[in-house]
C-alpha positions as CSV (number, residue, x, y, z in Angstrom):
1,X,-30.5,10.3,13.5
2,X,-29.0,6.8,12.2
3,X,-28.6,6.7,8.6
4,X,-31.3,4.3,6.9
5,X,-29.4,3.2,3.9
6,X,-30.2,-0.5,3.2
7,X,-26.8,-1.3,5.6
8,X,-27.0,-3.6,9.0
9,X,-25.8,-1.0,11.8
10,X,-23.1,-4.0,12.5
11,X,-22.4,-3.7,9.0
12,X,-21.3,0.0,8.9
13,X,-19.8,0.0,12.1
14,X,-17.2,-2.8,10.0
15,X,-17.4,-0.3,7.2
16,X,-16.1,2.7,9.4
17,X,-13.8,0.5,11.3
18,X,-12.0,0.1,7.6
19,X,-12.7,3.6,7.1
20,X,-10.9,5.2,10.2
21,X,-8.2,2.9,9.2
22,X,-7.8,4.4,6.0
23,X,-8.0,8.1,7.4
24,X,-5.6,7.1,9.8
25,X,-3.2,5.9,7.3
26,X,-3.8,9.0,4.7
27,X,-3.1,11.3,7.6
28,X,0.2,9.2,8.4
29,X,1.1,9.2,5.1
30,X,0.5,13.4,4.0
31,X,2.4,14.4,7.4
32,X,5.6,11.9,6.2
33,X,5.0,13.8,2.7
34,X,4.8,16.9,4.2
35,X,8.0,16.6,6.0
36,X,10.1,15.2,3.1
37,X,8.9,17.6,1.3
38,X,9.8,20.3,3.5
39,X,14.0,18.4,4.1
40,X,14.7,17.3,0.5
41,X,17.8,18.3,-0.7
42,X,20.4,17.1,-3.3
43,X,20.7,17.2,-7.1
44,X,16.7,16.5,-8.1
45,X,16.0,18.7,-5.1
46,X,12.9,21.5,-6.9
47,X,11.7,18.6,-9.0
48,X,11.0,16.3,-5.8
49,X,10.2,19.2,-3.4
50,X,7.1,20.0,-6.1
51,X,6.2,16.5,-6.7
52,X,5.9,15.9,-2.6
53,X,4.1,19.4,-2.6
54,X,1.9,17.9,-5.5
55,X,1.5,14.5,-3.5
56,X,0.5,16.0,-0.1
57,X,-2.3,18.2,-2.2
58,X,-4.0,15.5,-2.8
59,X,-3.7,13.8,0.0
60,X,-5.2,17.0,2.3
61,X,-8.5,16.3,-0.8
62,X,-8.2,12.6,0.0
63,X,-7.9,13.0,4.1
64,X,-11.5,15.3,4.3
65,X,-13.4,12.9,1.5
66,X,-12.5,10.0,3.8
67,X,-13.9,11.8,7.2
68,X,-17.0,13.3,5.3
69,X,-17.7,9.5,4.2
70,X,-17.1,8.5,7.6
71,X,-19.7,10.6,9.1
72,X,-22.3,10.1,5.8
73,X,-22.1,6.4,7.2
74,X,-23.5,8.0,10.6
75,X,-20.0,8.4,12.7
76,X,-18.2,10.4,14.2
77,X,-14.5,11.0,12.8
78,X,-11.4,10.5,14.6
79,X,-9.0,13.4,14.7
80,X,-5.8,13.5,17.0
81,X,-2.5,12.5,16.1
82,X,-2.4,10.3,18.5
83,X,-6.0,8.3,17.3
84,X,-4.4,8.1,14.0
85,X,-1.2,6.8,15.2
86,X,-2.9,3.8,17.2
87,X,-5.0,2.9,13.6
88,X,-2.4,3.6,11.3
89,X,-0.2,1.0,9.6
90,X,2.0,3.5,8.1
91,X,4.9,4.5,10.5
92,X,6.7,7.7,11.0
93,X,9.9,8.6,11.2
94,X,11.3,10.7,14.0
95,X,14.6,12.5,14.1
96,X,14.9,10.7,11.0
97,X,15.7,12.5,7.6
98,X,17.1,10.5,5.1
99,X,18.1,11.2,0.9
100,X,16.0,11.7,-1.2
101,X,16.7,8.6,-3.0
102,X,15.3,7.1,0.5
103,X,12.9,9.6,1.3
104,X,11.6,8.3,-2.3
105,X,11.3,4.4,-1.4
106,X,9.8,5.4,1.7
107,X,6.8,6.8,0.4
108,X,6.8,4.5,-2.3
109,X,6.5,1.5,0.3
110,X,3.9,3.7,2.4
111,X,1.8,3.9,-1.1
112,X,2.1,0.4,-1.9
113,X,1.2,-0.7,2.1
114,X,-2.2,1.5,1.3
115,X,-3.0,-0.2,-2.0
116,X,-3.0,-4.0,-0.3
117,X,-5.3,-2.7,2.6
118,X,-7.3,-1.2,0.5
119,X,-7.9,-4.1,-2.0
120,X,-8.6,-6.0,1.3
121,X,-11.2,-3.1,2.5
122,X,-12.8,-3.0,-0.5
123,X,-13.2,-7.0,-0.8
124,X,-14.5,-6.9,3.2
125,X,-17.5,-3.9,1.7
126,X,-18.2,-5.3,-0.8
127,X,-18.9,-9.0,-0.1
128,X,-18.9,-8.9,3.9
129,X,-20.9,-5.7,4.6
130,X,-23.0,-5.1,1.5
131,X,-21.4,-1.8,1.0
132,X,-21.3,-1.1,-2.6
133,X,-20.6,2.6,-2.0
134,X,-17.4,2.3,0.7
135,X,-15.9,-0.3,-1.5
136,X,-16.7,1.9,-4.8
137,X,-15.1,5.0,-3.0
138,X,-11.7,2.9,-1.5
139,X,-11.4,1.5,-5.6
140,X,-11.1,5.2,-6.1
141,X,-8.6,5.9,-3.7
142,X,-6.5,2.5,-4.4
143,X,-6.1,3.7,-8.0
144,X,-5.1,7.1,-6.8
145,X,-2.3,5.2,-4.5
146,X,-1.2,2.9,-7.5
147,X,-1.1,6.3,-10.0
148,X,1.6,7.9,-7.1
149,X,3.3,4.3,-6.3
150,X,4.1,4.3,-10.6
151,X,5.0,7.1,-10.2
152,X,8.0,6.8,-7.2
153,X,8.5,3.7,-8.7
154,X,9.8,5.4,-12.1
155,X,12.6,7.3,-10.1
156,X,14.5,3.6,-9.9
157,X,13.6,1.8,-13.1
């Protein structure tokens, strides 16, 4: 059964376009954690191996609250790798393992890339598609991404 929710069909089919984009990026972004997490090494080794541990937490809570609000809209959710790499604008790094210092601009530049989509995702919902709740639940994840780009960012002031 279609969702009756005061949205155009068109309208949330733009709103899960933006949506799987997002997921796809999250995903992107928590297996590049993940596996930085799992080669740092070096001098500020424990204290970045926990903060990576800490960042990939929340973005496993972040990944399922973006697919649960993709099907609440009435779709069904992408989930290969290989879906997420085609939507994705975050971009991995094979046979690549760099410092930590670089490891940290990386995902610093991954956090920032998802904060300017997502001010442009939630300007599309919310003036484009009439979806007050998508662009509502992308502010919350934008401020999320700013909190852990502030953070990375504080490792080179």
């Amino acid at each position: 059964m279609k969702p009756d929710i005061g949205i155009s069909e068109k309208n949330l089919a733009h709103s899960v376009a933006i949506l799987s984009t997002v997921l796809s990026d999250e995903m992107m972004l928590y297996v590049k954690t993940r596996k930085f997490h799992w080669n740092v090494a070096g001098d500020s080794f424990m204290e970045l191996h926990k903060l990576f541990e800490t960042q990939y937490g929340e973005l496993e809570t972040t990944i399922d609250a973006v697919a649960e609000r993709i099907n609440k809209l009435g779709s069904k959710t992408i989930g290969t790798m290989n879906e997420f790499s085609k939507h994705s604008s975050i971009k991995e790094m094979p046979g690549k393992y760099p410092s930590s210092k670089e490891m940290l601009k990386e995902l610093l530049k991954d956090n920032e890339t998802i904060v300017q989509l997502l001010r442009k995702g939630i300007d599309n919902c919310s003036n484009s598609f009439k979806d007050a709740g998508t662009a509502d639940f992308l502010t919350g994840l934008m401020e999320q991404h700013e909190t852990n780009a502030w953070i990375l960012r504080r490792y080179f002031a």
